[in-house]
C-alpha positions in Angstrom: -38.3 36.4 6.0 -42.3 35.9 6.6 -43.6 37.9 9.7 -47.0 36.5 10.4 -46.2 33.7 12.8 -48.7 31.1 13.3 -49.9 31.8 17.4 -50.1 27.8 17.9 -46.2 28.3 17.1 -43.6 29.2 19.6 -40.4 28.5 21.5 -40.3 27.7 24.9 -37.5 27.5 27.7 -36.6 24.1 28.0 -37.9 23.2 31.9 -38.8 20.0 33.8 -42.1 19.9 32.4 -40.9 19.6 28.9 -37.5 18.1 29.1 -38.5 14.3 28.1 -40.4 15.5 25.0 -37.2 18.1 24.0 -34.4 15.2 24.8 -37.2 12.7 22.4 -36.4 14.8 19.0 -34.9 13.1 16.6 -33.5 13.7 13.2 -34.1 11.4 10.4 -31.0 8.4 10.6 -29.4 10.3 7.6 -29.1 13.1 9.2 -27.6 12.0 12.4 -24.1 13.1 11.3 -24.9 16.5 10.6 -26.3 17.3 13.7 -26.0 16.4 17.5 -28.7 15.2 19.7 -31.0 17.5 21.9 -29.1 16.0 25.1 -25.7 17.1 24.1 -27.2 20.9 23.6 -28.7 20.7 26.7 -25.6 19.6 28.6 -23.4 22.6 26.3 -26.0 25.2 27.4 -25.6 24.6 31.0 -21.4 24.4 30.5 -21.8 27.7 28.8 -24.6 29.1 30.4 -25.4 33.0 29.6 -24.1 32.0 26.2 -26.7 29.6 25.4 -30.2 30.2 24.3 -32.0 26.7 23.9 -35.6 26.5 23.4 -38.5 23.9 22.6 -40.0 24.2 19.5 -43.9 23.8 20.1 -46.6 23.4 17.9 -50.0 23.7 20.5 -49.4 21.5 22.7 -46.6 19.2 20.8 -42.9 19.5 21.2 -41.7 18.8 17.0 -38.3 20.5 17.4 -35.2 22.3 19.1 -33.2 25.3 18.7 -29.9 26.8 20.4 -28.9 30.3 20.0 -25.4 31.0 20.7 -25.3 34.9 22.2 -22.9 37.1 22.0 -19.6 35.0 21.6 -15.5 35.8 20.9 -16.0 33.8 17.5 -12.1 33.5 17.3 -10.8 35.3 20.2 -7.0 34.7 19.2 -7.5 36.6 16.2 -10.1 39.2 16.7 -11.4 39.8 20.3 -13.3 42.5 19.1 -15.5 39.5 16.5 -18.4 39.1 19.0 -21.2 37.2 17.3 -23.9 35.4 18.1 -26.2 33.1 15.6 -27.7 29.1 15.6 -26.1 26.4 17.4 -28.4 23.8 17.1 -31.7 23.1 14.9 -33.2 19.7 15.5 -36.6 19.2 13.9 -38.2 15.9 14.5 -37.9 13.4 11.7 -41.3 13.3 11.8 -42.3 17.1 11.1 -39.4 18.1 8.9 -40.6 19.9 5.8 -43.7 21.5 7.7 -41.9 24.8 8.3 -41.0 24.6 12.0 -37.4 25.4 11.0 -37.9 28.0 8.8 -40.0 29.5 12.0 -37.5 28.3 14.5 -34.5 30.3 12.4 -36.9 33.7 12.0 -37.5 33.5 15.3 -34.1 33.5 16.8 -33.2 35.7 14.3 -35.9 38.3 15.7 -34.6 37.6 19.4 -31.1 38.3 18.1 -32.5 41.4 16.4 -34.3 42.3 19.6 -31.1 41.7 21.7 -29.6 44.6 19.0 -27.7 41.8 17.1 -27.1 43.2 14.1 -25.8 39.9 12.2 -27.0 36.1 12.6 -24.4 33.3 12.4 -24.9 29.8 11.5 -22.6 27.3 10.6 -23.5 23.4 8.9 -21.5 20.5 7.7 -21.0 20.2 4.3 -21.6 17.2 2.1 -24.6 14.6 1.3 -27.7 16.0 3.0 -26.1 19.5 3.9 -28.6 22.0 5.5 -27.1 24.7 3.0 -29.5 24.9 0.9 -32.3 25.4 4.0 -30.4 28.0 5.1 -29.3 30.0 2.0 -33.1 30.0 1.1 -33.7 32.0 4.2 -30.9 34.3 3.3 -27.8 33.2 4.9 -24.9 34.0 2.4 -21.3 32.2 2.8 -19.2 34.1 4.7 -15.8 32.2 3.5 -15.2 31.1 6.9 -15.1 28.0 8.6 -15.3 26.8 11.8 -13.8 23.4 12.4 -14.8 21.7 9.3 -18.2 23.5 8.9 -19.1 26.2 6.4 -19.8 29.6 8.2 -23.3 31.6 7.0 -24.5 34.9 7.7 -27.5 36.9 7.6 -27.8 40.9 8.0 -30.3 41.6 10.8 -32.8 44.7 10.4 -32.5 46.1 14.2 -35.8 45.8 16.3 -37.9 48.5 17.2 -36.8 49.1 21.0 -33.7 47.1 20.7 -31.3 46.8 23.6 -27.8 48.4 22.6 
């Protein structure tokens, strides 16, 4: 993963100030079935609180995307209460800036945060068929776990731990 990060990059908390420009991302009408709207994330987050880590992705002054973290979860608590993970919930990227790297930032910088948190795996999981985000997320290193979840393919990526990480 790249480690220079553009400064007119970031995430922010989602708050009044932005929450018309986060809940106005869209994905491209192919890709609606892959992934659910901003304002469905936004009502999970605040069902699941602590466990949810949504953010606006801004370029300057310019919301062009939205991720959710999911933190430190019982991934299958009926067979493993031990499996805590924590990984991607959401990426949305705006129909018009996908394919100018805001997701590949939006992923690395989650997957820092995680690392920071003292994470030492990132999870992801994508539907599979026609237009699949695999091959996005594979690139930046996910591998195939074997899992699923539901219907969707489970990915993972090892974390190095951050300097000063919380354990």
């Amino acid at each position: 993963m790249s480690t220079a990060v553009p400064a007119h990059l970031r995430l922010e908390p989602v708050t009044a100030a932005n929450f018309d420009a986060v809940c106005a991302v869209e994905v491209r009408p192919d890709q609606t079935h892959l992934v659910s709207p901003v304002v469905k994330s936004l009502a999970e987050a605040y069902v699941h609180g602590p466990a949810a880590w949504p953010r606006a992705i801004v370029d300057g002054e310019k919301v062009v995307g939205f991720v959710m973290a999911f933190l430190d979860i019982a991934w299958n608590p009926e067979k493993d209460p031990a499996d805590i993970r924590s990984g991607i919930w959401r990426l949305n990227i705006s129909a018009a800036h996908q394919g100018k790297g805001y997701g590949r930032f939006a992923v690395e910088a989650v997957t820092a945060e995680l690392a920071r948190r003292g994470a030492t795996h990132a999870y992801v999981t994508w539907e599979p068929g026609p237009g699949t985000p695999e091959p996005f997320y594979l690139d930046l290193g996910f591998r195939l776990t074997g899992e699923t979840s539901g219907r969707q393919t489970v990915g993972v990526l090892p974390l190095t731990p951050a300097a000063g990480a919380d354990q």
